[in-house]
MDTraj code that builds the backbone (N, CA, C; nanometers):
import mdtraj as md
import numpy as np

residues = "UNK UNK UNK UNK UNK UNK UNK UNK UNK UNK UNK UNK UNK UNK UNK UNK UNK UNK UNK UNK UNK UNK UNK UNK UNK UNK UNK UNK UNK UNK UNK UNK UNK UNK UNK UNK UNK UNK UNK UNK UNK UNK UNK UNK UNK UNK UNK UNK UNK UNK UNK UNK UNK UNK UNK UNK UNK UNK UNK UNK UNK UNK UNK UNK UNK UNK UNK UNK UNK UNK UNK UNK UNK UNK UNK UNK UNK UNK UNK UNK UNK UNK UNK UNK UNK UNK UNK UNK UNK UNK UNK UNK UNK UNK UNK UNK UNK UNK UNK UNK UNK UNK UNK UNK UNK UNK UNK UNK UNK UNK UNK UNK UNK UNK UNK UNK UNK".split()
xyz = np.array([
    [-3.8150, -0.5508, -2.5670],
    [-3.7385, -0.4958, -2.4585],
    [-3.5979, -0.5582, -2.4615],
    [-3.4727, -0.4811, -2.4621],
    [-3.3735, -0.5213, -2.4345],
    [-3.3254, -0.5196, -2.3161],
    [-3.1987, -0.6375, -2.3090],
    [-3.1485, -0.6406, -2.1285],
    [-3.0492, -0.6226, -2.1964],
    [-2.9576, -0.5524, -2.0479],
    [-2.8262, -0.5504, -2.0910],
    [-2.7511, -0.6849, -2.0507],
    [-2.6467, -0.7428, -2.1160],
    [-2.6056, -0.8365, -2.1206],
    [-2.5099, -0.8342, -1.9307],
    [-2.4818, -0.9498, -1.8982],
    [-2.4073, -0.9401, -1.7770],
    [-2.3219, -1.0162, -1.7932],
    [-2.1819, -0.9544, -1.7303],
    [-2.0701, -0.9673, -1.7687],
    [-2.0851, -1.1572, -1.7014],
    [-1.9817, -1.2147, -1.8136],
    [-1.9609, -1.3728, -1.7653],
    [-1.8670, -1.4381, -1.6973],
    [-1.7483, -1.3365, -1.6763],
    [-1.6915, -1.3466, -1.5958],
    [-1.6726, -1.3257, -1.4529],
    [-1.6331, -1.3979, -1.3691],
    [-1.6557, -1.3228, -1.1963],
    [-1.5208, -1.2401, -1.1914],
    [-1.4219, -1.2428, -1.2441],
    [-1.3173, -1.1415, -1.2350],
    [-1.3572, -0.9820, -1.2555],
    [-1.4585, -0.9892, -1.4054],
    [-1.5130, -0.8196, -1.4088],
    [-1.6456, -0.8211, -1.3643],
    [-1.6644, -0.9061, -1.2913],
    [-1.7968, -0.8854, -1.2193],
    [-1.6908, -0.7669, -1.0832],
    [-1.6343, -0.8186, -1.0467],
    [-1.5610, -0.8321, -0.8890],
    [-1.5345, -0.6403, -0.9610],
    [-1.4737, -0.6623, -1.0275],
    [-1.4256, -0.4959, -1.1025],
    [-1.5164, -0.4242, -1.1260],
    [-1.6475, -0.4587, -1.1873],
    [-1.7023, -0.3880, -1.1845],
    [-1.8187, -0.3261, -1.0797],
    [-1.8226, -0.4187, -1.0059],
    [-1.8967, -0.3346, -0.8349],
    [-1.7998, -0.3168, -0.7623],
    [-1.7053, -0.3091, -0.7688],
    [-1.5889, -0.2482, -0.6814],
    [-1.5086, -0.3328, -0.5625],
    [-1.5616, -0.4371, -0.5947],
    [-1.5254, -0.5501, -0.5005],
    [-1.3830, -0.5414, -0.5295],
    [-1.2998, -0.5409, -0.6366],
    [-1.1775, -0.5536, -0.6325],
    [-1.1887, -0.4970, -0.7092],
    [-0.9947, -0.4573, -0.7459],
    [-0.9217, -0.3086, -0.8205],
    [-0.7895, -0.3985, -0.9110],
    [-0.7734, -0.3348, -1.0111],
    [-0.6917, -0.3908, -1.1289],
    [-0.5131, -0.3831, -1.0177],
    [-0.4872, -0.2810, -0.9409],
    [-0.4055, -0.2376, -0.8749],
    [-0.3834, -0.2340, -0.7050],
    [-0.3091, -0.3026, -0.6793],
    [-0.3147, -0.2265, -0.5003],
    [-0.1459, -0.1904, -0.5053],
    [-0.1869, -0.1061, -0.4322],
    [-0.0561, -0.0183, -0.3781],
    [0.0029, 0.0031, -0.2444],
    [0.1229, -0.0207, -0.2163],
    [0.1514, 0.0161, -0.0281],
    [0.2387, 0.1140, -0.0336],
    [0.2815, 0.2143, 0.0073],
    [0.3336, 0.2908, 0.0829],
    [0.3655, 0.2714, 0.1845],
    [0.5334, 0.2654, 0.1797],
    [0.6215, 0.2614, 0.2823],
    [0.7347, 0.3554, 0.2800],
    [0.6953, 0.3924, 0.4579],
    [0.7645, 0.5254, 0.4938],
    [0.9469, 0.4503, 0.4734],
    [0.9968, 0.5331, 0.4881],
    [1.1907, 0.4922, 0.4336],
    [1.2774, 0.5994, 0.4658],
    [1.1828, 0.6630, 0.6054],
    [1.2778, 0.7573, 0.6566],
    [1.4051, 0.7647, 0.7383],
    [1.3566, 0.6326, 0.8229],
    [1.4110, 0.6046, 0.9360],
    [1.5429, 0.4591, 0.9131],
    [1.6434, 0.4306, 0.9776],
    [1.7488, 0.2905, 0.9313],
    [1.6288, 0.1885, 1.0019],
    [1.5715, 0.1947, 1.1267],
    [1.4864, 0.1216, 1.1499],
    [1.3701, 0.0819, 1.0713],
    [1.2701, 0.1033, 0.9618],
    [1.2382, 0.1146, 0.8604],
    [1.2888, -0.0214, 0.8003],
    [1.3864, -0.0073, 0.7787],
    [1.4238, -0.1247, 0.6704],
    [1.4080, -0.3038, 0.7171],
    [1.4750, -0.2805, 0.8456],
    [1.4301, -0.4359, 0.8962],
    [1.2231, -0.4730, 0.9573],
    [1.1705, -0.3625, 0.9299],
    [1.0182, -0.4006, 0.9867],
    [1.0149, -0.4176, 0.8519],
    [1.0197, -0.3467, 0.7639],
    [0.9857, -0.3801, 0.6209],
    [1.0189, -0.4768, 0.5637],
    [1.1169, -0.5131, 0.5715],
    [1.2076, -0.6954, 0.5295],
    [1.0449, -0.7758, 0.5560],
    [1.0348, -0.7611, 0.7263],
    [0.9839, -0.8380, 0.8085],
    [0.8159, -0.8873, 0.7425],
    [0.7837, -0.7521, 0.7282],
    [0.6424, -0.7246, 0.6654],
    [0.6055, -0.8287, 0.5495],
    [0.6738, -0.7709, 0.5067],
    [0.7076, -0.7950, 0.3133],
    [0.7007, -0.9820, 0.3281],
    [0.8087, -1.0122, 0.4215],
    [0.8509, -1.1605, 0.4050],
    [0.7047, -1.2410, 0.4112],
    [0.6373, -1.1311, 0.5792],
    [0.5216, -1.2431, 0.6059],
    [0.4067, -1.2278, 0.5215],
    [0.4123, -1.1468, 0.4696],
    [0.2576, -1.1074, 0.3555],
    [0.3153, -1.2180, 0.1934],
    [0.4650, -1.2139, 0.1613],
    [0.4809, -1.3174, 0.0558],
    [0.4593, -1.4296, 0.1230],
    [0.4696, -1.4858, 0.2190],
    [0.4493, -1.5990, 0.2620],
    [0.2895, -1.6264, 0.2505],
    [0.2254, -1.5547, 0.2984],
    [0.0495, -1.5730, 0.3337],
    [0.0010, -1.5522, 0.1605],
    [0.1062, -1.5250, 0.1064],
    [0.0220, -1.5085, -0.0332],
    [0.0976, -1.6069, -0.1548],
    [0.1781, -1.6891, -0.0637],
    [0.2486, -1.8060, -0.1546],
    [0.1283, -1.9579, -0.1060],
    [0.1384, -1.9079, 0.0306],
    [0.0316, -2.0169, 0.0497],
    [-0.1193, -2.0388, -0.0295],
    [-0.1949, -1.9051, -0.0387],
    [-0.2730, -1.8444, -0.1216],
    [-0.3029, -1.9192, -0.2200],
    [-0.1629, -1.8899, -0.3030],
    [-0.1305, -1.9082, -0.4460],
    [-0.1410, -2.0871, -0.4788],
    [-0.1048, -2.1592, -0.3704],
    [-0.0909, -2.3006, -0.4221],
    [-0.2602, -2.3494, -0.3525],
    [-0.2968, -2.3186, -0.3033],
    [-0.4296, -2.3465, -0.2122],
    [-0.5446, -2.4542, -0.3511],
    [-0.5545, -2.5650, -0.3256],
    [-0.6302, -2.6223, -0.4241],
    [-0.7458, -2.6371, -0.3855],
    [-0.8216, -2.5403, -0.2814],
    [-0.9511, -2.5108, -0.2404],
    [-1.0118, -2.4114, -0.2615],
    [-0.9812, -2.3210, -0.3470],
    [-0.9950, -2.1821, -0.3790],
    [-0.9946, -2.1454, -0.4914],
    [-1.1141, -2.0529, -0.5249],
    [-1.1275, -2.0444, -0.7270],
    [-0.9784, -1.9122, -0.7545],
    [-1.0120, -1.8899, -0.8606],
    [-0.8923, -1.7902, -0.9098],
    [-0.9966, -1.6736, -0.8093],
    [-1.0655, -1.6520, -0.8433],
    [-1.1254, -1.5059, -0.7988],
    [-1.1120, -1.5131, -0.6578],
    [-1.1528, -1.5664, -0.5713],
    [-1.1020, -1.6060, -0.3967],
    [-0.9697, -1.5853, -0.3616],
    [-0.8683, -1.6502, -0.4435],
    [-0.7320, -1.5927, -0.4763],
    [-0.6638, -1.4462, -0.4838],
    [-0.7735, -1.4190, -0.5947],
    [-0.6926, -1.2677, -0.5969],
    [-0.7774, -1.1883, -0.5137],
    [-0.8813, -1.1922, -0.4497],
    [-0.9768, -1.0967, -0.3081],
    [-0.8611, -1.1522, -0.2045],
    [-0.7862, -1.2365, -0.1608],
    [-0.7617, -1.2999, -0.0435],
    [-0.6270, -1.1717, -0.0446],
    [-0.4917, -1.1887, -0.2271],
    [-0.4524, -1.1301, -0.1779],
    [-0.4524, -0.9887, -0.1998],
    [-0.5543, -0.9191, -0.2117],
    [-0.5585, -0.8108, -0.2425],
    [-0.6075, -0.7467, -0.1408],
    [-0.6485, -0.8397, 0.0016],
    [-0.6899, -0.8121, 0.1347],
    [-0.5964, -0.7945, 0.2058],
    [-0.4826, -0.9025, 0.1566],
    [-0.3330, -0.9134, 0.2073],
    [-0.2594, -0.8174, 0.2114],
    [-0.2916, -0.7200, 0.0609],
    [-0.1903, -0.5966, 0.0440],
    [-0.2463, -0.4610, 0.1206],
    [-0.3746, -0.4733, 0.1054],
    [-0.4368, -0.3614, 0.2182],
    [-0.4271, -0.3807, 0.3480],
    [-0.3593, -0.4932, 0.3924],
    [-0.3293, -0.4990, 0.5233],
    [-0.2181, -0.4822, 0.5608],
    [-0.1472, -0.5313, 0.4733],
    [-0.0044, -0.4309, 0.4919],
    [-0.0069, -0.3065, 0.5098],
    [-0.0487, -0.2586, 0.4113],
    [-0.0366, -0.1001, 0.3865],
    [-0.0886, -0.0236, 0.4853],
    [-0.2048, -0.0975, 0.5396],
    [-0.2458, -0.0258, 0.6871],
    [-0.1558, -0.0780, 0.8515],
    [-0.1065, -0.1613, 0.7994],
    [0.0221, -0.2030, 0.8818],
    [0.1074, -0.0943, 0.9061],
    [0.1983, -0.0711, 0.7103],
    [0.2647, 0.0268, 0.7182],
    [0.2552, 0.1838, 0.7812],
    [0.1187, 0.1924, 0.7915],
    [0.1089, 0.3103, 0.8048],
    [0.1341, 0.3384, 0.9800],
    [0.0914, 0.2375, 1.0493],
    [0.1483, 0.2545, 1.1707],
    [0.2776, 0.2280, 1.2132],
    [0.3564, 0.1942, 1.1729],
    [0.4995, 0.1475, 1.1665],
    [0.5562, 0.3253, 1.2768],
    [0.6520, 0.2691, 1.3462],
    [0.7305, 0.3876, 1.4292],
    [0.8859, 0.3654, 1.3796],
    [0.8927, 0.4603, 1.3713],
    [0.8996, 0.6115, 1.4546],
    [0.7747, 0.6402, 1.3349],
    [0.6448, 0.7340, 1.4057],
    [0.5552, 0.8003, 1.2878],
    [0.6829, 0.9029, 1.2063],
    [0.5585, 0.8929, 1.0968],
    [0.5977, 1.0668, 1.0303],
    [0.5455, 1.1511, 1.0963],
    [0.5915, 1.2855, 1.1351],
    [0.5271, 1.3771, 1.1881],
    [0.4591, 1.4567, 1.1111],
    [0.4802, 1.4613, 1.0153],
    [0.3625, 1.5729, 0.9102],
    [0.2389, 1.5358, 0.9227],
    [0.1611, 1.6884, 0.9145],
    [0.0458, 1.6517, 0.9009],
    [0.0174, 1.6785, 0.7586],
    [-0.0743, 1.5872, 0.7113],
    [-0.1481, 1.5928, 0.5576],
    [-0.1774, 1.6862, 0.5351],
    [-0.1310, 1.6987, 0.4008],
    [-0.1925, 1.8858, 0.3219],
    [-0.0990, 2.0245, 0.3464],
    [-0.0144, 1.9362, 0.5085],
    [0.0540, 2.0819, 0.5089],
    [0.1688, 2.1037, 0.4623],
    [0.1766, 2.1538, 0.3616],
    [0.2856, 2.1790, 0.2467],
    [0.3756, 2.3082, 0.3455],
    [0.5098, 2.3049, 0.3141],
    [0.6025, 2.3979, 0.3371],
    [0.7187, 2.4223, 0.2368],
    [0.6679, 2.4940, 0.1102],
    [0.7446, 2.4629, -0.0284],
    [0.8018, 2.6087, -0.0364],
    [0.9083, 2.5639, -0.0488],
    [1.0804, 2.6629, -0.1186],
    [1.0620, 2.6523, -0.2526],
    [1.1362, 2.7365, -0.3134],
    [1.1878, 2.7947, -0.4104],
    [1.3115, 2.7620, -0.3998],
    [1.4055, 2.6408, -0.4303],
    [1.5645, 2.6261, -0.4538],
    [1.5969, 2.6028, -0.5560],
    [1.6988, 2.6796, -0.6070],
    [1.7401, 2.7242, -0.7386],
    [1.7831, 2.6169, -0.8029],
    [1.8760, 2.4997, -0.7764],
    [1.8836, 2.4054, -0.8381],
    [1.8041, 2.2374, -0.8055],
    [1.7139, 2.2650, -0.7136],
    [1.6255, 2.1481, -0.6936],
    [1.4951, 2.2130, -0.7115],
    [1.4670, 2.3064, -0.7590],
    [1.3022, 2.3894, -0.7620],
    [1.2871, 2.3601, -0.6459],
    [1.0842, 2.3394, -0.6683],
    [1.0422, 2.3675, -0.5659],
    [1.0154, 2.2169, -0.4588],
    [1.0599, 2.2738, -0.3824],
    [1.1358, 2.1525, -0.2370],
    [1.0262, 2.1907, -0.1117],
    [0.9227, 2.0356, -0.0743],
    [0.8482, 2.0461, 0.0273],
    [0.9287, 2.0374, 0.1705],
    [0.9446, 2.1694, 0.2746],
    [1.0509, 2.1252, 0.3639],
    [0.9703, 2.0808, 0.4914],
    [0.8472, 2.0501, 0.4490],
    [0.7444, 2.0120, 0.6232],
    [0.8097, 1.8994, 0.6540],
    [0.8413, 1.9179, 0.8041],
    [0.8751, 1.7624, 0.8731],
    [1.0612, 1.7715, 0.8454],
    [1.1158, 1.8473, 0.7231],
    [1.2400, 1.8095, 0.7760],
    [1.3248, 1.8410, 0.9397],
    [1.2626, 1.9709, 0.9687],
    [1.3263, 2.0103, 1.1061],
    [1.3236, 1.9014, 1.2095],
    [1.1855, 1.8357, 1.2024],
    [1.1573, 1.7197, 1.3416],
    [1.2453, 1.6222, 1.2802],
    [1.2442, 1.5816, 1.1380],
    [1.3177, 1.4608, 1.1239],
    [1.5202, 1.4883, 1.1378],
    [1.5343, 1.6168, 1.1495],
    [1.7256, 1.6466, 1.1541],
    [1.7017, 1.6257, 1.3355],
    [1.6271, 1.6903, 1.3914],
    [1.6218, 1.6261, 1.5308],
    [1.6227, 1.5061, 1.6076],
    [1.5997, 1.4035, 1.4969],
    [1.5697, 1.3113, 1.5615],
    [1.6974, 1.2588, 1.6158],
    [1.7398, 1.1306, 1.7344],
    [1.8216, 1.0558, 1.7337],
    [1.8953, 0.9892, 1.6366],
    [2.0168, 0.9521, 1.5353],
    [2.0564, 0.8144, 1.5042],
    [2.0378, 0.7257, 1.5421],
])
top = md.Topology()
chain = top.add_chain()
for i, resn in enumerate(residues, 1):
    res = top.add_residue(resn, chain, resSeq=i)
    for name in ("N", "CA", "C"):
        top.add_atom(name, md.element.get_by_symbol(name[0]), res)
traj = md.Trajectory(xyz[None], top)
């Protein structure tokens, strides 16, 4: 009878049950001039919590990179509440035909030319 061998590392252990991802990603809205200073703000305190992280001599490598890869999904769900919202709703496409930019999604521009400066 053969076994299959198990991985010896805890890094592709973590990868391979899904515990952690080679990648995290945030999305940040950059519609608004207000926008830019929450984002400074964000950004500063998540490098900070993940500089501390980084020097921590109580913590294996793998604890390290779950801690900040918890860090970046918390941003990103940060970001996503950030105001002024976007007003679009998901999926709903409103696509032109413009001759020298093709095709141009225009959902949400009307609410966003309304808005205040």
């Amino acid at each position: 009878m053969s076994y299959k061998k198990k991985p010896n590392r805890p890094i592709l252990t973590k990868l391979l049950t899904g515990q952690m991802r080679f990648k995290r990603r945030v999305d940040v809205p950059m519609f608004d001039a207000r926008h830019i200073g929450k984002a400074v703000d964000m950004f500063r305190e998540t490098a900070d919590a993940m500089e501390l992280i980084k020097t921590s001599n109580e913590l294996r490598g793998i604890d390290k990179l779950l801690y900040c890869q918890a860090l970046i999904q918390k941003l990103n769900s940060d970001f996503q509440q950030i105001t002024p919202r976007d007003t679009r709703t998901r999926g709903a496409e409103m696509l032109d035909y413009e001759g020298g930019f093709g095709l141009v999604d225009r959902n949400g521009h009307a609410e966003l030319n309304a808005m205040d400066d």
